[in-house]
PDB file of N, CA, C and O in Angstrom:
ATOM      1  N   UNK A   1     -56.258 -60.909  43.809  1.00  0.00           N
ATOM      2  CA  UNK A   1     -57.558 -61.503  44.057  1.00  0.00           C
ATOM      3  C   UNK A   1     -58.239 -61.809  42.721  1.00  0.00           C
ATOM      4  O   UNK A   1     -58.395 -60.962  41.840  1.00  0.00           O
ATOM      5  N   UNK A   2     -58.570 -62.886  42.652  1.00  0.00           N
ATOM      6  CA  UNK A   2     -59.330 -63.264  41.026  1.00  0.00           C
ATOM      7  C   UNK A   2     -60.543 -62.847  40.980  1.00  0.00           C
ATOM      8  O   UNK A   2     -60.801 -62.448  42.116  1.00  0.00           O
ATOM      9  N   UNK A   3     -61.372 -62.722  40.357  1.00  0.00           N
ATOM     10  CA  UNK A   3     -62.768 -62.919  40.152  1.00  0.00           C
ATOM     11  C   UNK A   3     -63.699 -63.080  39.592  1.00  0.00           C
ATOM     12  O   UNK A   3     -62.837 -63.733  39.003  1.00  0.00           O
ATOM     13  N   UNK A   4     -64.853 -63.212  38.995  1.00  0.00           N
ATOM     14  CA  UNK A   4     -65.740 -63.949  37.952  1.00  0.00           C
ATOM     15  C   UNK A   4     -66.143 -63.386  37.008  1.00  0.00           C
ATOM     16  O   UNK A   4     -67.194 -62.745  36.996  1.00  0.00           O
ATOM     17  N   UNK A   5     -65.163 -63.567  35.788  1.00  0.00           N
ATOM     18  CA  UNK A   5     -65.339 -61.999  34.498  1.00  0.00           C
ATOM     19  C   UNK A   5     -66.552 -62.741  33.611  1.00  0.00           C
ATOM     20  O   UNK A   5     -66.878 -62.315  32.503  1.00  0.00           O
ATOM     21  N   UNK A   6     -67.147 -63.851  34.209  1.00  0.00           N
ATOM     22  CA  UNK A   6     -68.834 -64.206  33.793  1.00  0.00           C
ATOM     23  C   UNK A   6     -69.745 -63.400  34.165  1.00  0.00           C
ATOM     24  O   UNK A   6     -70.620 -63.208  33.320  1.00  0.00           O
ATOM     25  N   UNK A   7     -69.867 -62.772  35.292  1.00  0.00           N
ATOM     26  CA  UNK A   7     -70.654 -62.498  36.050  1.00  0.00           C
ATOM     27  C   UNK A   7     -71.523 -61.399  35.367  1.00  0.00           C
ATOM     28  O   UNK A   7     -72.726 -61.281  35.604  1.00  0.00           O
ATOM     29  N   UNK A   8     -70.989 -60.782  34.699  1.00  0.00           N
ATOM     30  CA  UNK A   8     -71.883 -59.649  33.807  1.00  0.00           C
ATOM     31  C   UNK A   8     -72.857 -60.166  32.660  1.00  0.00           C
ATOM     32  O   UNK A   8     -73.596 -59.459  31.974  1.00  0.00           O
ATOM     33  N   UNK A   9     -72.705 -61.547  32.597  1.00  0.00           N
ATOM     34  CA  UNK A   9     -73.298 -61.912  31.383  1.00  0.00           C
ATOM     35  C   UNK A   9     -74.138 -62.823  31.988  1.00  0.00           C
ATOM     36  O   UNK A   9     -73.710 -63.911  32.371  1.00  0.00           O
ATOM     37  N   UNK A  10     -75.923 -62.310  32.184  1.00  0.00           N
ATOM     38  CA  UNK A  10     -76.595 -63.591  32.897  1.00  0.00           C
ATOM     39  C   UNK A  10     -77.173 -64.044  32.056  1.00  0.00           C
ATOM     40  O   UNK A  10     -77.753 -65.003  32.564  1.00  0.00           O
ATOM     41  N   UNK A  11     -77.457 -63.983  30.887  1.00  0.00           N
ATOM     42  CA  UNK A  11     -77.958 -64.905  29.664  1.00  0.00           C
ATOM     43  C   UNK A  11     -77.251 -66.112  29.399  1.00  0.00           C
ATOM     44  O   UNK A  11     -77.683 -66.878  28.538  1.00  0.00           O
ATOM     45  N   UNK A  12     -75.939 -66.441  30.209  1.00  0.00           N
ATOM     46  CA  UNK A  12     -75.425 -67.288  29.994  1.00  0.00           C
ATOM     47  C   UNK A  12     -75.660 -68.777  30.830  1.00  0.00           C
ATOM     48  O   UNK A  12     -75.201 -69.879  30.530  1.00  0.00           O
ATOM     49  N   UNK A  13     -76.576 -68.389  32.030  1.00  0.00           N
ATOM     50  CA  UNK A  13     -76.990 -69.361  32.668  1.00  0.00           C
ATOM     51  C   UNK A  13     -78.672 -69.337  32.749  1.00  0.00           C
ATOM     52  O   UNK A  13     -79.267 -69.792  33.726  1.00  0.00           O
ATOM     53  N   UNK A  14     -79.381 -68.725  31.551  1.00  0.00           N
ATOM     54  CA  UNK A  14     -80.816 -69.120  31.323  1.00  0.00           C
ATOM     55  C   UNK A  14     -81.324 -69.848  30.531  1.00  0.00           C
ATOM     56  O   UNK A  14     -80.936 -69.755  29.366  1.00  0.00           O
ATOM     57  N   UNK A  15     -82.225 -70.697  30.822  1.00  0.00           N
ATOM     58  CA  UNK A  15     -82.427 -72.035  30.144  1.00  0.00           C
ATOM     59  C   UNK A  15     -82.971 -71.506  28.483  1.00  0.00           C
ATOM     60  O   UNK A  15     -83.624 -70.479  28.299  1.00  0.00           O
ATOM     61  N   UNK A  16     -82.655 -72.195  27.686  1.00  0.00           N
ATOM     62  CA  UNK A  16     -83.217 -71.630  26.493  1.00  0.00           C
ATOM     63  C   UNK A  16     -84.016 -72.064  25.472  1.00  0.00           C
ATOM     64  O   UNK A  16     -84.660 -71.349  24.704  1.00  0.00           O
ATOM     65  N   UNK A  17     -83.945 -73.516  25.489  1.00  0.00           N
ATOM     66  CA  UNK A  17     -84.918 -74.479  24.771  1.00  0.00           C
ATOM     67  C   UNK A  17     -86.453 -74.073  24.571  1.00  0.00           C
ATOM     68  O   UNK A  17     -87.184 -74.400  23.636  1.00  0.00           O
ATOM     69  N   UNK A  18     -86.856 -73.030  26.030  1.00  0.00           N
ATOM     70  CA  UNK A  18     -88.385 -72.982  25.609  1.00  0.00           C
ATOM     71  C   UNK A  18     -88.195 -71.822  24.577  1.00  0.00           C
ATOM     72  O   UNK A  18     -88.784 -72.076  23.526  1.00  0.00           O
ATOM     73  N   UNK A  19     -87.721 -70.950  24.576  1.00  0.00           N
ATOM     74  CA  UNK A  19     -87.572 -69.476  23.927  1.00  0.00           C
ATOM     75  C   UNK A  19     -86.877 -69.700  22.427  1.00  0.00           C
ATOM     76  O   UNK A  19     -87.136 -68.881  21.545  1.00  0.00           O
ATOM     77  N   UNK A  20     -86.099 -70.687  22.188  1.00  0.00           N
ATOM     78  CA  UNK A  20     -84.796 -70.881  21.425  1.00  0.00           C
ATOM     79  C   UNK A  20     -85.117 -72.210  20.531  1.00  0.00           C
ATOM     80  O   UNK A  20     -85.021 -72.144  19.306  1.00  0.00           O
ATOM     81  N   UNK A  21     -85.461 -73.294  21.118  1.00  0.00           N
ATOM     82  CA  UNK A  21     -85.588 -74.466  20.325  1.00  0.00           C
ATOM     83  C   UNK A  21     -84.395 -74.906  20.572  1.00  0.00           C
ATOM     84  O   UNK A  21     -84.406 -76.120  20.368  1.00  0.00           O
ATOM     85  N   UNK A  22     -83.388 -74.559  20.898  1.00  0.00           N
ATOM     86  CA  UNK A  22     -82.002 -75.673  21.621  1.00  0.00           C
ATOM     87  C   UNK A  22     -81.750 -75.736  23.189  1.00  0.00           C
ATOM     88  O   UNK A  22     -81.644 -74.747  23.915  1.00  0.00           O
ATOM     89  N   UNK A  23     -81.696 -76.633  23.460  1.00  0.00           N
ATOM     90  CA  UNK A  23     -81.234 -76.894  24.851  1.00  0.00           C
ATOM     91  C   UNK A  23     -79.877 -76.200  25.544  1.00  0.00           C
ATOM     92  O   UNK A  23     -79.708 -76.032  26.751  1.00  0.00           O
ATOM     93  N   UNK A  24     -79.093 -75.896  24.627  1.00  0.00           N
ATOM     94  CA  UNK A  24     -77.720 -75.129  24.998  1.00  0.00           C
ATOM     95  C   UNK A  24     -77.538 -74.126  24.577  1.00  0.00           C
ATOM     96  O   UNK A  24     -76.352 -73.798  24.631  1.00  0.00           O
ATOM     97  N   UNK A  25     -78.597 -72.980  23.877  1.00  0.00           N
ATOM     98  CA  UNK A  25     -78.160 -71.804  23.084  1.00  0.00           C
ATOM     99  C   UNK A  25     -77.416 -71.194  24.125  1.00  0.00           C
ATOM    100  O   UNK A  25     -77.534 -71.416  25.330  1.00  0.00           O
ATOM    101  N   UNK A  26     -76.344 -70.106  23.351  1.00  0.00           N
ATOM    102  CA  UNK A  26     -75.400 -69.932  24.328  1.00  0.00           C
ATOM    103  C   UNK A  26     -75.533 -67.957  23.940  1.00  0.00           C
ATOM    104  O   UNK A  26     -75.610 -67.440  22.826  1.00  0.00           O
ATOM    105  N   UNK A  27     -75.519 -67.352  25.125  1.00  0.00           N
ATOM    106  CA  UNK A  27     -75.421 -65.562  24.945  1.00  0.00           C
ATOM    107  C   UNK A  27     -74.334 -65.468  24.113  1.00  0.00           C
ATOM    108  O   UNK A  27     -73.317 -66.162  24.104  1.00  0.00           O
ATOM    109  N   UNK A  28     -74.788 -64.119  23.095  1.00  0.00           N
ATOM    110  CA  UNK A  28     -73.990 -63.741  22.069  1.00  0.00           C
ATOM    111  C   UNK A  28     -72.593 -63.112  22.898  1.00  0.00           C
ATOM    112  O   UNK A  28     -71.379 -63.013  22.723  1.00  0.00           O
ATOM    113  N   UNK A  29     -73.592 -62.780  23.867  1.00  0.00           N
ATOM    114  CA  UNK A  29     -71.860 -61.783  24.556  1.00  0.00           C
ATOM    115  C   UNK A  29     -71.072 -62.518  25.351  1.00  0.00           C
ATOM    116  O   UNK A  29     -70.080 -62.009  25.872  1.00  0.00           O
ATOM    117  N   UNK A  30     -71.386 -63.727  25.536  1.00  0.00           N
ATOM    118  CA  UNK A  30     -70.587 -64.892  25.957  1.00  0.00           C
ATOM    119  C   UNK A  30     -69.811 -65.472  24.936  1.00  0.00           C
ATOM    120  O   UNK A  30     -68.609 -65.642  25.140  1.00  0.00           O
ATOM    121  N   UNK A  31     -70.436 -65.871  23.635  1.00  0.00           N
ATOM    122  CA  UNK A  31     -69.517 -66.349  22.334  1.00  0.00           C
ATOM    123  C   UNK A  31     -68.282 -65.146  22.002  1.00  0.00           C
ATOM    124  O   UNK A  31     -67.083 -65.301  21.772  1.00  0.00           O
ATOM    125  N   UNK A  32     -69.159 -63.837  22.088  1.00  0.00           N
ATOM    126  CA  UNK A  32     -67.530 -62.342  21.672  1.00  0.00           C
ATOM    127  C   UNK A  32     -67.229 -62.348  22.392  1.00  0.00           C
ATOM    128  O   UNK A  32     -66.335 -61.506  22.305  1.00  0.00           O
ATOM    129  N   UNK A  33     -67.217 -62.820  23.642  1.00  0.00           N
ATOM    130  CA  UNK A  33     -66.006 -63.091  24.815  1.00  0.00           C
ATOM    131  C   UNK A  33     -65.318 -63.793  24.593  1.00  0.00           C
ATOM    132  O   UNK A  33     -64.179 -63.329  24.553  1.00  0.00           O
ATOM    133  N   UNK A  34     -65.415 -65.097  24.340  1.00  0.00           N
ATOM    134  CA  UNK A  34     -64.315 -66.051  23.370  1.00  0.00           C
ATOM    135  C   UNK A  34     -64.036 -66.395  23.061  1.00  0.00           C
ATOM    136  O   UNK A  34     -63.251 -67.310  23.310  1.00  0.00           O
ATOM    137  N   UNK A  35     -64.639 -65.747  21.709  1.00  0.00           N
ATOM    138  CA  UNK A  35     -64.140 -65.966  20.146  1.00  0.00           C
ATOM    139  C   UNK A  35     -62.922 -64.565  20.365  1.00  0.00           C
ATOM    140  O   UNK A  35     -61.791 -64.561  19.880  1.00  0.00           O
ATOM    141  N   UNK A  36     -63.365 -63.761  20.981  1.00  0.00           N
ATOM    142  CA  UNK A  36     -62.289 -62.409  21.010  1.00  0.00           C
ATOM    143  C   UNK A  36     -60.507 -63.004  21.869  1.00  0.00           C
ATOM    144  O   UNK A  36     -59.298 -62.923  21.656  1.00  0.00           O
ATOM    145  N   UNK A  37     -61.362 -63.510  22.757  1.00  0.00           N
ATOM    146  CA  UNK A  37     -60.174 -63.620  24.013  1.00  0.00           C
ATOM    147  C   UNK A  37     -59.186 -64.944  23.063  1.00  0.00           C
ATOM    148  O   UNK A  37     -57.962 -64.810  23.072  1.00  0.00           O
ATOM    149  N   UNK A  38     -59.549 -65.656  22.610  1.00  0.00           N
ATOM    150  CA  UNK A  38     -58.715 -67.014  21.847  1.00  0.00           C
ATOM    151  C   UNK A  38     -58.475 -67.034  20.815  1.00  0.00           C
ATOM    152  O   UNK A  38     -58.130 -68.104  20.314  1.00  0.00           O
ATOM    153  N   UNK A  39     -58.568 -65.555  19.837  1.00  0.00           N
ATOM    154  CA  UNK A  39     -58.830 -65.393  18.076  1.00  0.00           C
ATOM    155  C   UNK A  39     -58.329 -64.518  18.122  1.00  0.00           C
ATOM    156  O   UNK A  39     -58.176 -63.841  19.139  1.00  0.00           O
ATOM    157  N   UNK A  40     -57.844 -64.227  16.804  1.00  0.00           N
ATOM    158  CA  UNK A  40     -57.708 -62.951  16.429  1.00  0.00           C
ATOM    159  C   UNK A  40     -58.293 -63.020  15.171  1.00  0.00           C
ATOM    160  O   UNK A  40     -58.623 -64.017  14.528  1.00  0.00           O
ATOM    161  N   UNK A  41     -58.434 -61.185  14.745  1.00  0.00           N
ATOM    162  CA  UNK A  41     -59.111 -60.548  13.221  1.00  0.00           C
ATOM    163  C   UNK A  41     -58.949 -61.533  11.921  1.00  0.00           C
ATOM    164  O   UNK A  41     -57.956 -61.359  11.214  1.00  0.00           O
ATOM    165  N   UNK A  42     -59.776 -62.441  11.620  1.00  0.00           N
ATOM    166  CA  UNK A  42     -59.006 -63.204  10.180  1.00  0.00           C
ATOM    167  C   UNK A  42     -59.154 -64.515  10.654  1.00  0.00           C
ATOM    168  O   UNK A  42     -59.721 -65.262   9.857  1.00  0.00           O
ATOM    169  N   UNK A  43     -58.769 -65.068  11.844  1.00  0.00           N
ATOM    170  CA  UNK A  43     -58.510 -66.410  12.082  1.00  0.00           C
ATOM    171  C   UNK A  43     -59.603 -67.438  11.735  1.00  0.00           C
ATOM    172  O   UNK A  43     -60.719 -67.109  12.139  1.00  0.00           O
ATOM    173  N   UNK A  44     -59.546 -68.369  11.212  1.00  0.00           N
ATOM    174  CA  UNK A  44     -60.718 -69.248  11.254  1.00  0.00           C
ATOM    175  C   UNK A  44     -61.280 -70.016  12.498  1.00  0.00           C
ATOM    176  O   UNK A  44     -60.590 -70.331  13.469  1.00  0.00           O
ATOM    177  N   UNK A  45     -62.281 -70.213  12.389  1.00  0.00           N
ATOM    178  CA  UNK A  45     -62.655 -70.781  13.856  1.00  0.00           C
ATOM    179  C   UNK A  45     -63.842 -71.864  13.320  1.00  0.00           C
ATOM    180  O   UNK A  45     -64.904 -71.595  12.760  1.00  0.00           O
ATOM    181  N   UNK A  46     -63.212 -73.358  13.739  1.00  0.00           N
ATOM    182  CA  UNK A  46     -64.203 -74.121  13.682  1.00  0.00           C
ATOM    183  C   UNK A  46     -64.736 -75.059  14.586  1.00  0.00           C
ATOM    184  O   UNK A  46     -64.180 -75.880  15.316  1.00  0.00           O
ATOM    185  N   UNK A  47     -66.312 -74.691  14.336  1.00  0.00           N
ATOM    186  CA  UNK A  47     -67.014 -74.980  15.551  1.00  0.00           C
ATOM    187  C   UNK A  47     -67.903 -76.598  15.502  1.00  0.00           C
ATOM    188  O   UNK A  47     -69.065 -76.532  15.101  1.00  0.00           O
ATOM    189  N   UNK A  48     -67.459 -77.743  15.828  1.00  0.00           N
ATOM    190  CA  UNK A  48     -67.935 -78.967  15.871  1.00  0.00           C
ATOM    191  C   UNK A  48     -69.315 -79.029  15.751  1.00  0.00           C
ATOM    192  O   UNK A  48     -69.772 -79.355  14.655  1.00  0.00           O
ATOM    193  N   UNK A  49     -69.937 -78.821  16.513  1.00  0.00           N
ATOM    194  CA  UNK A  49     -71.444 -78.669  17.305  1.00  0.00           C
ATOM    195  C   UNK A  49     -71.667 -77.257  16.813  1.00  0.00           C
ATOM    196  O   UNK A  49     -70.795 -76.426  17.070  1.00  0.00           O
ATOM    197  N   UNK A  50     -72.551 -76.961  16.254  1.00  0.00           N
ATOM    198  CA  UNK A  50     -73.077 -75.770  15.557  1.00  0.00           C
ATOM    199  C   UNK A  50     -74.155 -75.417  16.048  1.00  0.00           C
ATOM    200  O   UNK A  50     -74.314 -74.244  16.385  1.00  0.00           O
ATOM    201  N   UNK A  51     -75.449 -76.650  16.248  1.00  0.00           N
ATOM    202  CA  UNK A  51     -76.047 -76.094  17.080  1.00  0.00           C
ATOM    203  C   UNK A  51     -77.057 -74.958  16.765  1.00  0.00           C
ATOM    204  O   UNK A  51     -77.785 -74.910  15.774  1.00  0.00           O
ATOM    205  N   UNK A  52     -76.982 -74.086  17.733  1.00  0.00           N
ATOM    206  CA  UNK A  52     -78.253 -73.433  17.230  1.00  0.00           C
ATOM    207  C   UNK A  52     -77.676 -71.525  16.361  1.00  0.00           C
ATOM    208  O   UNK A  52     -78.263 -70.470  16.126  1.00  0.00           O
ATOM    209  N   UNK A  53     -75.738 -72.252  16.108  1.00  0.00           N
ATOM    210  CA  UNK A  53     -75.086 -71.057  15.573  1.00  0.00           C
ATOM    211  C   UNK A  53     -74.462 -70.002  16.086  1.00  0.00           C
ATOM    212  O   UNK A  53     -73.624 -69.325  15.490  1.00  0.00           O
ATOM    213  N   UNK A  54     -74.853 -69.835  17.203  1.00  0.00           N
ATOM    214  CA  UNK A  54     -74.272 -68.690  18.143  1.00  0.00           C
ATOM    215  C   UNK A  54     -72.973 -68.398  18.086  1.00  0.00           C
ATOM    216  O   UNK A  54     -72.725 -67.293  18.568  1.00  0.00           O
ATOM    217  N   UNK A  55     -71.913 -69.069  17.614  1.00  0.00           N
ATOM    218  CA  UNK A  55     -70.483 -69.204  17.672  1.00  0.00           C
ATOM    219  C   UNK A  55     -70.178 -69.019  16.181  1.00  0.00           C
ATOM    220  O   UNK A  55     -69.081 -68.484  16.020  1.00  0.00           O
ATOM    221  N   UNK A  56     -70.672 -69.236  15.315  1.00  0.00           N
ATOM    222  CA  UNK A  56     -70.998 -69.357  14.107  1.00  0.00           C
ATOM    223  C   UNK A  56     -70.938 -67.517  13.646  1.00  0.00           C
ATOM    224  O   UNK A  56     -70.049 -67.007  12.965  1.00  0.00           O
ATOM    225  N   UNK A  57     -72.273 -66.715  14.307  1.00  0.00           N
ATOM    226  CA  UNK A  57     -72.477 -65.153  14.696  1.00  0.00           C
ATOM    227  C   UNK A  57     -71.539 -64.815  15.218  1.00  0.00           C
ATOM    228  O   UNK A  57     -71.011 -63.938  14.534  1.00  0.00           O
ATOM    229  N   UNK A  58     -71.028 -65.006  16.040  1.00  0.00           N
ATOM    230  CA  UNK A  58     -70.288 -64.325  16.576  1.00  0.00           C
ATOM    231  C   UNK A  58     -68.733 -64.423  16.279  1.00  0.00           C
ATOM    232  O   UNK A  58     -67.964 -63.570  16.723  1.00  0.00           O
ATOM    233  N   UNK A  59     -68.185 -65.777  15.310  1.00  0.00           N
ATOM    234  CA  UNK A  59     -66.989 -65.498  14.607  1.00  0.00           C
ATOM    235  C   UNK A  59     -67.481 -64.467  13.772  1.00  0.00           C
ATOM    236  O   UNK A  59     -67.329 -63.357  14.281  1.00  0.00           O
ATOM    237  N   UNK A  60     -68.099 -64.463  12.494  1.00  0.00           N
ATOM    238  CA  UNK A  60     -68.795 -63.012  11.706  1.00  0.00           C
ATOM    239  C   UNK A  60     -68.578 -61.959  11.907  1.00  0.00           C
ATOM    240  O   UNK A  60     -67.915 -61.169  11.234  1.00  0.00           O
ATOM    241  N   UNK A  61     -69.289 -61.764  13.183  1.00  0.00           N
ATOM    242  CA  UNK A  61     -69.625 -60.364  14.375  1.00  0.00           C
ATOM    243  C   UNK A  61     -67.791 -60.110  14.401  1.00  0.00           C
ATOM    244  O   UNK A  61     -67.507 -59.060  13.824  1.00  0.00           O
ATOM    245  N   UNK A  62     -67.299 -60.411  14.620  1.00  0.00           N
ATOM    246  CA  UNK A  62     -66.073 -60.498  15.146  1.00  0.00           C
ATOM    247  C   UNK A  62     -64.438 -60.304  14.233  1.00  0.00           C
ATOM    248  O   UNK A  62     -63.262 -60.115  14.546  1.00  0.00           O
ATOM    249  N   UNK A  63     -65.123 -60.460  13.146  1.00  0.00           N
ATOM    250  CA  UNK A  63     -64.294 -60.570  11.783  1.00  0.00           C
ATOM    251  C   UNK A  63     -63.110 -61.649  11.783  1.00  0.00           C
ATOM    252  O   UNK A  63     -61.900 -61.470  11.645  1.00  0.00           O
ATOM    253  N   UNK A  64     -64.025 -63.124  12.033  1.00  0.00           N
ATOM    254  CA  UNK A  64     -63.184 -64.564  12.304  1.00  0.00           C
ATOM    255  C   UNK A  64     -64.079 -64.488  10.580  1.00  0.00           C
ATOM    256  O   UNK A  64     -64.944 -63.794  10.046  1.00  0.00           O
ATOM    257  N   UNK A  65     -62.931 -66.052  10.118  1.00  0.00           N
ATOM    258  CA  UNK A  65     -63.907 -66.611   9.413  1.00  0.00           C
ATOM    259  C   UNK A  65     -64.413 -67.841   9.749  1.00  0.00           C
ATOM    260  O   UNK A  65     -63.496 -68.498  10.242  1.00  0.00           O
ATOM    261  N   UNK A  66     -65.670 -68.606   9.711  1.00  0.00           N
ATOM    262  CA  UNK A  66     -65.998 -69.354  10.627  1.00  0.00           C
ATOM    263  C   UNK A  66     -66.642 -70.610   9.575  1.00  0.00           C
ATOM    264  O   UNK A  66     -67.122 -70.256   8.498  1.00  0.00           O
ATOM    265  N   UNK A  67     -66.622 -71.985   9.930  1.00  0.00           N
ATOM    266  CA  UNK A  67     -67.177 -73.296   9.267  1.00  0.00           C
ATOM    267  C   UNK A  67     -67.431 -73.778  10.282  1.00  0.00           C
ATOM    268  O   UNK A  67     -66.872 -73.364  11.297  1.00  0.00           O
ATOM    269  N   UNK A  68     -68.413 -74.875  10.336  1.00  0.00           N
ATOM    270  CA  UNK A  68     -68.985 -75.822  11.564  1.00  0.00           C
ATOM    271  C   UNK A  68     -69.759 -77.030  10.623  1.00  0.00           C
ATOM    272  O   UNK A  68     -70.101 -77.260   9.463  1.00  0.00           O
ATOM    273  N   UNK A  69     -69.772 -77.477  11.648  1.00  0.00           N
ATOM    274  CA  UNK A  69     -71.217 -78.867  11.275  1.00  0.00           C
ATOM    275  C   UNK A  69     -72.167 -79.143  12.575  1.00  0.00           C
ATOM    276  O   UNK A  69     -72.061 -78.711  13.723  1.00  0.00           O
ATOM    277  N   UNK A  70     -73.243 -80.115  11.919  1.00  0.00           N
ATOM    278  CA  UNK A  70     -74.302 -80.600  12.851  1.00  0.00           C
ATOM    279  C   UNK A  70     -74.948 -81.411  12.424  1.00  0.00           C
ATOM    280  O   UNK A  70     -75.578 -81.252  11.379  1.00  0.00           O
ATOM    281  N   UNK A  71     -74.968 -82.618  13.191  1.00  0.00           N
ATOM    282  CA  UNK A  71     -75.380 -83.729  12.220  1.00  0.00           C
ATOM    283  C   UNK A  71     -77.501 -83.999  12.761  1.00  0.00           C
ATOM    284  O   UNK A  71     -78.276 -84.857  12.337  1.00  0.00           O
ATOM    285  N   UNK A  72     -77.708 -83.099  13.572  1.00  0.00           N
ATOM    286  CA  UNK A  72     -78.956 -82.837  14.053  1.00  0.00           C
ATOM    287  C   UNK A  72     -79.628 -82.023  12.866  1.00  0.00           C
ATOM    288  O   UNK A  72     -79.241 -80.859  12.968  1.00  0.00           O
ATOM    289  N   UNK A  73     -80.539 -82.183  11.708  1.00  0.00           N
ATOM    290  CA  UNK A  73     -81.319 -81.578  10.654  1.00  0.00           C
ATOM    291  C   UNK A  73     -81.561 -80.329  11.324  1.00  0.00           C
ATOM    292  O   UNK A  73     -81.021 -79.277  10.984  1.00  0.00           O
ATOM    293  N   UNK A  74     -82.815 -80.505  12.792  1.00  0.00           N
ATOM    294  CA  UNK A  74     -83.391 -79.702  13.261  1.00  0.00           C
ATOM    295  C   UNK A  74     -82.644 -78.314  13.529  1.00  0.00           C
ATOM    296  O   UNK A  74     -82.997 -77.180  13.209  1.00  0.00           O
ATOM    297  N   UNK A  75     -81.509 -78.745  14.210  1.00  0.00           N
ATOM    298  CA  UNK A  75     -80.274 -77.407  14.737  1.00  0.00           C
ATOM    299  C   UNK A  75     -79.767 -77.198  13.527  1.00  0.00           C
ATOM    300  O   UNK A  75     -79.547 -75.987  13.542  1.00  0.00           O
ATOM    301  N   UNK A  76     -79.363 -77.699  12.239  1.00  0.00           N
ATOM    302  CA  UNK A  76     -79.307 -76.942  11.174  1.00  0.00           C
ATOM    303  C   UNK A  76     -80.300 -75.925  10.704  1.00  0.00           C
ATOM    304  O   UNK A  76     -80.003 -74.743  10.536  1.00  0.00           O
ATOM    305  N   UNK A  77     -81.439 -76.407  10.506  1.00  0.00           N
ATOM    306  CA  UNK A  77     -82.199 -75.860  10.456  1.00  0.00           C
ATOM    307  C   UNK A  77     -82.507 -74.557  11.265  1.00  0.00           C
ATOM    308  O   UNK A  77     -82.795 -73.588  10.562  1.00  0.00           O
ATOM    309  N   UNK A  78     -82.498 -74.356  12.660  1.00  0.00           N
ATOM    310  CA  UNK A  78     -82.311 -73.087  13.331  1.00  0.00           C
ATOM    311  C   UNK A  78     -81.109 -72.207  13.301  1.00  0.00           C
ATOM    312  O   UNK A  78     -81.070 -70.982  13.422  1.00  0.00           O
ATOM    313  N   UNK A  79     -79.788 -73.353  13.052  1.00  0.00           N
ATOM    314  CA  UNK A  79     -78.965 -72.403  13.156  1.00  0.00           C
ATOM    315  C   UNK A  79     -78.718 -71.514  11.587  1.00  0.00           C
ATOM    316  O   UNK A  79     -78.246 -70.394  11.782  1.00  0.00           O
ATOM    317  N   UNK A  80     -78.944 -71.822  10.247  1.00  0.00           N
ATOM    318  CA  UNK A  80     -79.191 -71.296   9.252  1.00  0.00           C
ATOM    319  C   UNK A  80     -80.504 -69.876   9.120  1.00  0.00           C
ATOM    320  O   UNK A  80     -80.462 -68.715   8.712  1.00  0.00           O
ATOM    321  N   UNK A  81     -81.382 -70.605   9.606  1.00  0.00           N
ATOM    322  CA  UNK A  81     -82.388 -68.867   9.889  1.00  0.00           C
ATOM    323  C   UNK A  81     -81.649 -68.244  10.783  1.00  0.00           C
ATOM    324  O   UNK A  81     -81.352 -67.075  10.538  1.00  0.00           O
ATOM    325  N   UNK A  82     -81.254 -68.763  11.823  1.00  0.00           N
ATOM    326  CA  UNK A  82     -80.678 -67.650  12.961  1.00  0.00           C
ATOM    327  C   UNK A  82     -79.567 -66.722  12.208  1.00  0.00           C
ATOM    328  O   UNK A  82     -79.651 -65.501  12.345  1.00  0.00           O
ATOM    329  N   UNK A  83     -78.512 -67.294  11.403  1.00  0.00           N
ATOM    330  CA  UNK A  83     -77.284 -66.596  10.712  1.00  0.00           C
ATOM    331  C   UNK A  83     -78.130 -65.896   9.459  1.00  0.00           C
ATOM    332  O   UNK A  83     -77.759 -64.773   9.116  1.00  0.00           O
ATOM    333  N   UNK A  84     -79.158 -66.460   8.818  1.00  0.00           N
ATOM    334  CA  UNK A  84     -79.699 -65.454   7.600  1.00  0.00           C
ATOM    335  C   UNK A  84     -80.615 -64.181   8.015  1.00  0.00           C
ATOM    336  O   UNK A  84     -80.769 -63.141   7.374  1.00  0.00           O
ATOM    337  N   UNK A  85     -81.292 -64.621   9.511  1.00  0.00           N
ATOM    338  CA  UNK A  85     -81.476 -63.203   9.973  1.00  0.00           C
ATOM    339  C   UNK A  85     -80.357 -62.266  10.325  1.00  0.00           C
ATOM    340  O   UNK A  85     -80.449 -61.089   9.978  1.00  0.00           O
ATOM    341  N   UNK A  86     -79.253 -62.715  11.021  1.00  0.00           N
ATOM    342  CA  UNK A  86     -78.002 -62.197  11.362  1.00  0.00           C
ATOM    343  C   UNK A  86     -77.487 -61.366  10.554  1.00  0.00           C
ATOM    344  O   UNK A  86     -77.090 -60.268  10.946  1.00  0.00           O
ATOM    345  N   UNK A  87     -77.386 -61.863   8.936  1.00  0.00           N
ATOM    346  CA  UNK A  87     -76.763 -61.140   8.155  1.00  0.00           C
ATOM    347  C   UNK A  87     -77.491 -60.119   7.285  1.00  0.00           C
ATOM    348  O   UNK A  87     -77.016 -59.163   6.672  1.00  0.00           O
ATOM    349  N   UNK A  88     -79.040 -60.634   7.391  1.00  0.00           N
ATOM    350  CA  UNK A  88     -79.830 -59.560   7.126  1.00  0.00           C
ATOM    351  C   UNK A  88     -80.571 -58.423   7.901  1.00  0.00           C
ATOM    352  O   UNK A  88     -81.578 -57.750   7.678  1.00  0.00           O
ATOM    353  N   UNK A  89     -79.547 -58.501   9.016  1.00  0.00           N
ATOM    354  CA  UNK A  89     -79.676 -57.525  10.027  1.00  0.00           C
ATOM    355  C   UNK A  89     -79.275 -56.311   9.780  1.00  0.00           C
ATOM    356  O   UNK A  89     -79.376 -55.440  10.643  1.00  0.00           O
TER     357      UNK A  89
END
């Protein structure tokens, strides 16, 4: 019997733009789900759409090494504070 190994993670279907400033921010424990499940320790992982970074954290979090782009200023812009708070966490 299959069943929905999403289901524990409901941050993954709450809207986030008002809270977030991106329209698609995505739950951290949704990105270490898989970045873990499709990576391994070391691997690089690059992420097209960067966005508001979340994938970005969570290769890091994860001990990927990680590069992306975004040709949106604004989502650079969030996703760079979001990773410099991250690492000054």
């Amino acid at each position: 019997m299959v069943s929905n190994v999403w289901a524990d993670i409901t941050e993954a279907s709450q809207s986030s733009i008002e809270r977030c400033g991106h329209p698609t921010i995505k739950a951290q424990k949704l990105c270490d789900r898989i970045i873990q499940t499709h990576s391994n320790e070391g691997d690089i992982i690059f992420v097209p759409f960067v966005g508001s970074g979340s994938e970005i954290i969570s290769a890091i979090h994860n001990n990927r090494k990680a590069f992306g782009c975004e040709i949106n200023k604004e989502y650079c812009k969030l996703a760079k504070e979001k990773m410099k708070k991250f690492l000054n966490d």
